[in-house]
C-alpha positions as CSV (number, residue, x, y, z in Angstrom):
1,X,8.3,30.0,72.6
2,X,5.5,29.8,69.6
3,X,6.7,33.4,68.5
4,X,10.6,32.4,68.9
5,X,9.8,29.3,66.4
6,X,7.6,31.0,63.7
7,X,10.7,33.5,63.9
8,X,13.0,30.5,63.1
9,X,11.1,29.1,60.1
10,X,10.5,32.8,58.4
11,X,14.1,33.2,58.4
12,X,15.3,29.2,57.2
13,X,12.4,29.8,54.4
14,X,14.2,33.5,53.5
15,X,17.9,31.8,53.7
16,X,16.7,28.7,51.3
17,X,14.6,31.4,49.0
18,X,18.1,32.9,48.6
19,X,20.2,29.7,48.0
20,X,17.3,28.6,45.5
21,X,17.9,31.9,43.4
22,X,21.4,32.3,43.4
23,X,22.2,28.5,42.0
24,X,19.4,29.6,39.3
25,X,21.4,32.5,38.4
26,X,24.9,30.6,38.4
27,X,22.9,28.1,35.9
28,X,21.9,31.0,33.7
29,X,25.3,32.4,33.7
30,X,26.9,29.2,32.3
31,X,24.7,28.8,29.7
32,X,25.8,29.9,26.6
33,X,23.1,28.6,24.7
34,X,25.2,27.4,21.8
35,X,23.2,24.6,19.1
36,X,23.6,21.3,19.5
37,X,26.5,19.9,17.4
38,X,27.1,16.1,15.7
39,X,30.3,15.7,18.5
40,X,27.7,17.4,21.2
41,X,25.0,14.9,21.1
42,X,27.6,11.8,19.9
43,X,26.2,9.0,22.1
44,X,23.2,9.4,20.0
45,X,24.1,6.8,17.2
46,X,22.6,8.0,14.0
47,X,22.2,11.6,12.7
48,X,18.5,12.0,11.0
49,X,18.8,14.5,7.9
50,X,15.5,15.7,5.6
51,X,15.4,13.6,2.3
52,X,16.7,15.3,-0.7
53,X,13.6,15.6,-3.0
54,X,15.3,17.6,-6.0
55,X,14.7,14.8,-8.4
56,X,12.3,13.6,-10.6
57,X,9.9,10.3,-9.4
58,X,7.9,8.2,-11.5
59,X,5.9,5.5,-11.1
60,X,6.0,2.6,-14.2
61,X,7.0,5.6,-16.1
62,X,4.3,8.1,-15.1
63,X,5.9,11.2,-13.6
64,X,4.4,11.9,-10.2
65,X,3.9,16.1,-10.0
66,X,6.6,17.4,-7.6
67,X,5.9,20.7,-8.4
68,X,2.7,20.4,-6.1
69,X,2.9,21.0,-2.4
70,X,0.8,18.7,-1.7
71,X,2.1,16.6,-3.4
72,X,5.9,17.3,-2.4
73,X,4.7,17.1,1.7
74,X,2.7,13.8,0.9
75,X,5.9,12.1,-0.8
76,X,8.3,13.5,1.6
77,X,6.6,12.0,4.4
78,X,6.8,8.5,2.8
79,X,10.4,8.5,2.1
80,X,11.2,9.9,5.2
81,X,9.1,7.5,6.8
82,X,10.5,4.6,5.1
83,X,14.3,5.8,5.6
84,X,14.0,5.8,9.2
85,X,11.8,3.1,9.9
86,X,15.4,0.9,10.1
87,X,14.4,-2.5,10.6
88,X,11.9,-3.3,9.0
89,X,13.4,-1.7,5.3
90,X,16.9,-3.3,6.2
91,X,14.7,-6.4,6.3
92,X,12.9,-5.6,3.3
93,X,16.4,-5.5,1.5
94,X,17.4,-9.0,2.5
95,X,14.2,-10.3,1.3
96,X,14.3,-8.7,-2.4
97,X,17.2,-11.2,-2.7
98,X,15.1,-14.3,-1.9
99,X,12.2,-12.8,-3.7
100,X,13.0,-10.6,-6.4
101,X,14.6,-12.7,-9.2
102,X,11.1,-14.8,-9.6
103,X,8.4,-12.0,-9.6
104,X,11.4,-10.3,-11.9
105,X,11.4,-13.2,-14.1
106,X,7.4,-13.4,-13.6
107,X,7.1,-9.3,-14.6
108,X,8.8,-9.8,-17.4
109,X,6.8,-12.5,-18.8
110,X,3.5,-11.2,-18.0
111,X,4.4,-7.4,-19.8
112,X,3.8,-5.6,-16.7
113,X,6.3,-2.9,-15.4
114,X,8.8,-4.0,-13.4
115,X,7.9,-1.1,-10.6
116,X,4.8,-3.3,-9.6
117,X,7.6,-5.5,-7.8
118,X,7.7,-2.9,-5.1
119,X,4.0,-3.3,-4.8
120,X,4.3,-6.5,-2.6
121,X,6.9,-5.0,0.3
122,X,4.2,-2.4,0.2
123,X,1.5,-5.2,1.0
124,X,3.4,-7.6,3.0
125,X,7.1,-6.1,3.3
126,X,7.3,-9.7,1.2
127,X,6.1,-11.7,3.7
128,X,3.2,-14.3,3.6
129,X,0.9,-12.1,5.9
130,X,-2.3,-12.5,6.9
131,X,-4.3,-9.1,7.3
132,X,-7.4,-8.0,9.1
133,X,-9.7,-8.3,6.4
134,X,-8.1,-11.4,5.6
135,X,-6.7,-11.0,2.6
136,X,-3.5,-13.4,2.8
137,X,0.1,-14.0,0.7
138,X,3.0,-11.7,-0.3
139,X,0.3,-10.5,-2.6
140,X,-2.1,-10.3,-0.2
141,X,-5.0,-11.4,-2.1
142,X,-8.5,-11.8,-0.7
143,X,-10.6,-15.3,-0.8
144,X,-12.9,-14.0,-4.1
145,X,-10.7,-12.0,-6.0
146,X,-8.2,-14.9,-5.6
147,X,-10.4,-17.5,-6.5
148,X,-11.3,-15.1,-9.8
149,X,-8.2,-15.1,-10.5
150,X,-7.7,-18.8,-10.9
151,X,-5.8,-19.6,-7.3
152,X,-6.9,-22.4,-5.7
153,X,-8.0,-21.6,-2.0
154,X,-9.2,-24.3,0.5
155,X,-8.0,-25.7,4.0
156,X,-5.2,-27.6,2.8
157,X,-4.4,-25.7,-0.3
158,X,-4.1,-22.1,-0.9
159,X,-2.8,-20.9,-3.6
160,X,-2.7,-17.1,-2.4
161,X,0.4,-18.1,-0.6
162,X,2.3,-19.7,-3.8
163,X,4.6,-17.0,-5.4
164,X,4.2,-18.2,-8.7
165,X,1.5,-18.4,-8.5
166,X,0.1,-15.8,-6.8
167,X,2.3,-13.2,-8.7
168,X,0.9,-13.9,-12.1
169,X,-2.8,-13.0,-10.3
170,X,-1.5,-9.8,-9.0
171,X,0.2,-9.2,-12.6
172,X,-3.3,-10.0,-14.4
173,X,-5.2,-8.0,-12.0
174,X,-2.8,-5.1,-12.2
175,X,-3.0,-5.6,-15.9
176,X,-7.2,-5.6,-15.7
177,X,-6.9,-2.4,-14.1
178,X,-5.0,-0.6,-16.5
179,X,-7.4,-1.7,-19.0
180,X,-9.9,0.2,-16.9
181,X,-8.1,3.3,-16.1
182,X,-5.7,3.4,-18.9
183,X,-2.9,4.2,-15.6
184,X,-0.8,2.5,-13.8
185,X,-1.2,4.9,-11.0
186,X,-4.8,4.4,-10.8
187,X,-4.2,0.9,-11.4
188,X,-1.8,0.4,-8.1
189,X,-4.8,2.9,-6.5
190,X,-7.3,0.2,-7.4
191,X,-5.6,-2.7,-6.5
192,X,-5.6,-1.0,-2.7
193,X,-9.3,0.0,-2.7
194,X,-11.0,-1.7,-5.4
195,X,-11.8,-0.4,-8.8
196,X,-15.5,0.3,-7.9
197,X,-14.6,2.1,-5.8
198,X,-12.2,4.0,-7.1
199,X,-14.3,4.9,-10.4
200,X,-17.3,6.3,-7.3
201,X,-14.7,8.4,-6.0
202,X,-13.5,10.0,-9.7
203,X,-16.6,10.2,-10.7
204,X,-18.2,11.9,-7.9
205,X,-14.8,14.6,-7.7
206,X,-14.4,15.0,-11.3
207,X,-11.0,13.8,-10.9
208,X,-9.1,12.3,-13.5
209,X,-5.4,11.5,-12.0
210,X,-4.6,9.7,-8.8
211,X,-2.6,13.2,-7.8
212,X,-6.6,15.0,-7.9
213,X,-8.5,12.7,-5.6
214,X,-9.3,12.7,-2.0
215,X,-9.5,8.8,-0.8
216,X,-8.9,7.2,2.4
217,X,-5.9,7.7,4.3
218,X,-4.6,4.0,3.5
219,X,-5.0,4.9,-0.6
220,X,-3.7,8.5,-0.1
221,X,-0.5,7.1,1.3
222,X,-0.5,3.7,-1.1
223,X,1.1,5.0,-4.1
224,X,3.6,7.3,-2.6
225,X,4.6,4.4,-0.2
226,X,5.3,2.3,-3.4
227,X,7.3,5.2,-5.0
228,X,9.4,5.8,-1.9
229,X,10.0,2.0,-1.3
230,X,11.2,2.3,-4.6
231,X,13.6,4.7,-4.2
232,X,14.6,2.9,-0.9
233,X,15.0,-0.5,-2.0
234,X,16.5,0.7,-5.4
235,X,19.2,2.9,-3.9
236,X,19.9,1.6,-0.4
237,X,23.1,3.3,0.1
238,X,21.6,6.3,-0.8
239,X,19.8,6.1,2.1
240,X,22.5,5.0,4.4
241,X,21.9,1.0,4.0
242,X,24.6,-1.1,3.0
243,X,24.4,-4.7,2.8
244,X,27.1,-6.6,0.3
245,X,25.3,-9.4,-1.5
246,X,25.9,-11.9,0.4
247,X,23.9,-10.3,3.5
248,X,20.4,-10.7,1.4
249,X,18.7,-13.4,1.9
250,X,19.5,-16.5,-0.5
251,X,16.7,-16.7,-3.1
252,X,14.4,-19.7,-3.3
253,X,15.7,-20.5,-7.1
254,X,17.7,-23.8,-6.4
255,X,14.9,-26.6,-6.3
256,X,13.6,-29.8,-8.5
257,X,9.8,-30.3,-8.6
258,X,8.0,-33.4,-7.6
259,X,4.4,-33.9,-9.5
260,X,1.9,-35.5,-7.3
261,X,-1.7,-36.3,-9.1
262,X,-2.3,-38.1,-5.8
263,X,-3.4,-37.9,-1.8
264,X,-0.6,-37.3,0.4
265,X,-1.5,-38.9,3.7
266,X,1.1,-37.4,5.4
267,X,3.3,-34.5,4.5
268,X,6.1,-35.3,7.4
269,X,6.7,-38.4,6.0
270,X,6.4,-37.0,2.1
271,X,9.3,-34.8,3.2
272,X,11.5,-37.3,5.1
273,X,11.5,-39.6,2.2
274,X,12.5,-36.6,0.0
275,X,15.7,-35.6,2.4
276,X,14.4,-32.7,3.9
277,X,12.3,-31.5,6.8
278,X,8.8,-31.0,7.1
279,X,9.7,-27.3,7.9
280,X,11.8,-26.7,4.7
281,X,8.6,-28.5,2.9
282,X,6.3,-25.7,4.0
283,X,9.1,-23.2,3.8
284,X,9.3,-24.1,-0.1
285,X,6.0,-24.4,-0.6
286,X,3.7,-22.6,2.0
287,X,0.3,-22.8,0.0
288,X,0.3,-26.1,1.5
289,X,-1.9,-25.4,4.6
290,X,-2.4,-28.7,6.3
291,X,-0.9,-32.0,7.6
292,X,-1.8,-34.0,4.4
293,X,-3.2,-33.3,1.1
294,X,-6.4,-34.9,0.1
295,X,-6.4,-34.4,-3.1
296,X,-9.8,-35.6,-3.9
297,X,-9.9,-34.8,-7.4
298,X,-6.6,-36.4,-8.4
299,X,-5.3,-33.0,-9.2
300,X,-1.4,-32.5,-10.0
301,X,0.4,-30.7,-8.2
302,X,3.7,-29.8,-8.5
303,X,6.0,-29.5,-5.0
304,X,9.0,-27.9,-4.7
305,X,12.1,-29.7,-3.1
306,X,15.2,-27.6,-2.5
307,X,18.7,-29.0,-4.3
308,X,20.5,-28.0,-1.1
309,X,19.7,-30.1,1.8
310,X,19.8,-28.4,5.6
């Protein structure tokens, strides 16, 4: 009876061996191992192309070297990954309308290029942010260099998160820099790592462009992330983004100012007796950081309140 059974299993193991390689073959057979087409893969909603590079990029006017593969790999990688990375550029798009026509206005004013704008999506993707190291605003200036810079910082008032503000800073500083390096590539290098620093590193590789240097991953990428955020922002539909004007986001440039040279014990009842809503009030003017404002030293201050009322 044993032998009958191990009979009976050697031959169902042989007949499903058989069945096993003969479907395998049928597979085989029917594959023709043609490339995937656009109608093949369809329910895939987006088709992902390289980036055209065959143009010239600059930065504030300086021409960034295209010619070198390094170069060429290191800026293809930051447009590509700023074309693809949907959200969060279709969102940086919307909020160029809010914020772009004051740091534009602000640019021009203060002599700088008006490249530089780009510089705060690449900080904040314009958003009042708060990073590790704790450097805060669209602009995302740290405590010191803020306070050198002549923005007031405290626990009810900091100034890092005003745009006006806070844009002039980064314009001075930015302008500082080029002082220093005689670049604005160099410069937007420095204001990511710090001049010192920066000067240690050319110093110590004999470089003298920002395209010679070997720095940290965050600067390697910093300038090229500008440049391609550029390009983005600048051309959207280039890049398969298409937003009519009225899908930005409606800039913050309809508002009266209130001086106060006074406390403000409460700032929900400041904004209710000035039509709006304690939100909007922080909305408008979010370097305001507390409840009330203290305003010890009978300093004025000057509060936005927007024309349209929610």
């Amino acid at each position: 009876m044993q032998k009958a059974v191990q009979n009976y299993t050697l031959l169902l193991a042989s007949f499903l061996t058989i069945v096993v390689f003969a479907s395998y073959g049928k597979k085989k057979e029917g594959n023709t191992e043609e490339p995937a087409t656009v109608e093949s893969v369809a329910k895939i909603p987006q088709v992902i192309k390289a980036i055209d590079l065959d143009k010239p990029f600059t930065l504030a006017g300086e021409r960034v070297p295209m010619e070198n593969p390094d170069v060429y790999e290191r800026m293809d990688r930051e447009l590509s990954v700023n074309t693809y990375w949907h959200s969060t550029t279709l969102l940086n798009i919307k909020n160029a309308y809010k914020y772009f026509p004051i740091i534009e206005k602000i640019m021009a004013e203060e002599g700088l290029p008006d490249d530089f704008k780009y510089l705060a999506i690449a900080e904040s993707n314009l958003r009042n942010a708060t990073s590790p190291a704790g450097a805060k605003g669209l602009w995302q200036f740290m405590r010191e260099t803020g306070k050198y810079y002549d923005l007031e910082v405290n626990s009810e008032v900091d100034e890092r998160y005003h745009l006006e503000k806070s844009t002039r800073a980064a314009c001075n500083y930015l302008k500082d820099y080029y002082k220093r390096f005689k670049s604005w590539t160099l410069s937007a290098a420095a204001y990511n790592m710090g001049g010192t620093r920066l000067k240690r590193e050319m110093d110590a590789q004999r470089g003298k462009t920002y395209y010679d240097l070997n720095l940290n991953q965050e600067t390697d990428r910093y300038v090229f992330r500008i440049i391609a955020i550029k390009e983005v922002i600048g051309n959207p539909e280039r890049f398969g983004f298409y937003l009519d004007n009225d899908e930005g986001y409606e800039p913050m440039t309809d508002f009266s100012i209130i001086e106060v040279d006074g406390p403000i014990p409460n700032l929900g009842d400041f904004a209710l007796k000035n039509g709006i809503s304690y939100r909007t009030l922080k909305v408008y003017n979010p370097w305001l950081r507390s409840s009330k404002l203290t305003n010890a030293a009978r300093k004025t201050y000057e509060i936005k309140i927007p024309n349209k009322k929610f």
